[in-house]
N, C-alpha and C positions, 0 to 999 in steps of 0.2 A: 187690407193686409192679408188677408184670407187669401183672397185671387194671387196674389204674390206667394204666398210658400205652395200652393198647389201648382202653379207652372215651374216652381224650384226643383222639385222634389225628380221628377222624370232627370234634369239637367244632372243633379247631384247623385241620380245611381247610375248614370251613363261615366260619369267624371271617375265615381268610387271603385267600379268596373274595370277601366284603364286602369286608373293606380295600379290594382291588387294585380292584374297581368302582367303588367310590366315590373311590377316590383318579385311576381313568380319568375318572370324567364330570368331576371336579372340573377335571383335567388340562386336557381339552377346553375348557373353559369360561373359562381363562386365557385373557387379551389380554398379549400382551408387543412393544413395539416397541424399536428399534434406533437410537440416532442415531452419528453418524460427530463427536467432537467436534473433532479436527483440522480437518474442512471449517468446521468455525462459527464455530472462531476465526478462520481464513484467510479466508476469504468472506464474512462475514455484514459488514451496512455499520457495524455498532454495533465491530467490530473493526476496519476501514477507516478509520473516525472517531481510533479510538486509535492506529495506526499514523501517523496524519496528527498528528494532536496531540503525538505524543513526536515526530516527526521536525521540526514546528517548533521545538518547545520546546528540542531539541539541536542544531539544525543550525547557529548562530553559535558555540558552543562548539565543535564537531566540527569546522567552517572556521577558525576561530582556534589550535586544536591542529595544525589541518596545515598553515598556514603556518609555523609556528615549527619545525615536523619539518622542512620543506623549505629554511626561512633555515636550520635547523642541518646538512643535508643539504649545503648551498653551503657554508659553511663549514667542513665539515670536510673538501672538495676543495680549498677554495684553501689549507688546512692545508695539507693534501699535496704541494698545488704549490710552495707556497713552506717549506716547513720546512728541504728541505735548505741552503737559504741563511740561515736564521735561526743566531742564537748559540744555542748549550746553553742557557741560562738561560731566551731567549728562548720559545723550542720547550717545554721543562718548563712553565713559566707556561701557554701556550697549548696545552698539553695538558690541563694541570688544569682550564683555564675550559673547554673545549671536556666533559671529562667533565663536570663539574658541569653543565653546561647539557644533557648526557644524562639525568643520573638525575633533574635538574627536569623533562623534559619524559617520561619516563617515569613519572614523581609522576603527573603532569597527565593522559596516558593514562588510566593505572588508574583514579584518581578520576574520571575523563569515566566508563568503561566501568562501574564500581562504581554511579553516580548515572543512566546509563541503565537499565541491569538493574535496580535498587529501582524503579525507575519502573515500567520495563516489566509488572515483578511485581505492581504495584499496579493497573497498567488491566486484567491480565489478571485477575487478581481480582475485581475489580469486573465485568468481563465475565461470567467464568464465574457469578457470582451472579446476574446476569443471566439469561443461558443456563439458571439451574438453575430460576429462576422461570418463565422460558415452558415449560419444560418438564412442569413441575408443572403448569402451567394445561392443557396441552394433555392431560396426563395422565388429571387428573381430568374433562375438557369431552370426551373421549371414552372414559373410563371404562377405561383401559388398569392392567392387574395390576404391570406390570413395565415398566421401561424401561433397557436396558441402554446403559452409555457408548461402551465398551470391548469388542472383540472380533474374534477372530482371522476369521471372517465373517459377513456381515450379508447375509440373502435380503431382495432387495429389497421382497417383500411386506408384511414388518417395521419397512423402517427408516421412518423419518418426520426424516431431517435437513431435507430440502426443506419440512417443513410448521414445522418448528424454527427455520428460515431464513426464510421468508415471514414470522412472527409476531416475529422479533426486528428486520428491516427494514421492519416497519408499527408499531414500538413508537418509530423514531427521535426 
């Protein structure tokens, strides 16, 4: 058994040798670039476009929910003001209307917030499919190995958001 790992051993650093050469030039020969995809949602104009679109689409619902926050805002002052002059009965009654017109307009809140978020979620999606196709293009049109989304840092040599950005605001 001895005789056997002693003629192995010459075999197995000549093998290990190769590897790591060919696994260096291979190495070298990668392309890997970097994009920042926080900046592309925030910045790119195909994201701008959607930020404008959901802010039309909800801004009569969202002025509509804050005037009634604010007429129930005023009401439940001049509660204040005048309850201690009101009868028992009176005061219970308009305590109860006063909650009930809380937990309506707390209804109304959520479902606002519930119905922008599914929105939200949908242009962002649609974006990032976006984003993943210029990416891809840019990928293959300059024959890059890897392209990473995410990462703790990006050497500027690497990244390519700015060429990410340029091709998603010439696709408008």
């Amino acid at each position: 058994m001895k005789l056997f790992s002693r003629s192995l051993w010459p075999q197995l650093a000549v093998l290990l040798l190769v590897c790591s050469a060919a696994f260096s030039s291979y190495a070298q020969s990668v392309r890997v670039g970097a994009i920042n995809v926080d900046r592309i949602l925030r910045d790119s104009a195909p994201a701008k476009a959607a930020q404008t679109k959901l802010e039309q689409e909800f801004s009569r619902r969202d002025r509509e929910i804050t005037t009634q926050i604010n007429q129930f805002t005023e009401a439940v002052q001049v509660f204040e003001r005048e309850s201690p002059t009101m009868a028992a009965a009176q005061r219970t009654a308009r305590q109860r209307e006063l909650a009930e017109t809380e937990r309506e307009l707390q209804r109304k809140r959520r479902a606002f917030e519930e119905d922008l978020g599914a929105r939200r979620a949908e242009e962002t999606q649609s974006l990032i499919e976006r984003v993943n196709r210029v990416i891809r293009q840019i990928a293959e049109a300059e024959k890059y190995d890897l392209i990473v989304q995410e990462a703790a840092y990006i050497n500027p040599a690497i990244d390519i958001t700015d060429k990410v950005l340029a091709a998603l605001n010439a696709q408008r």
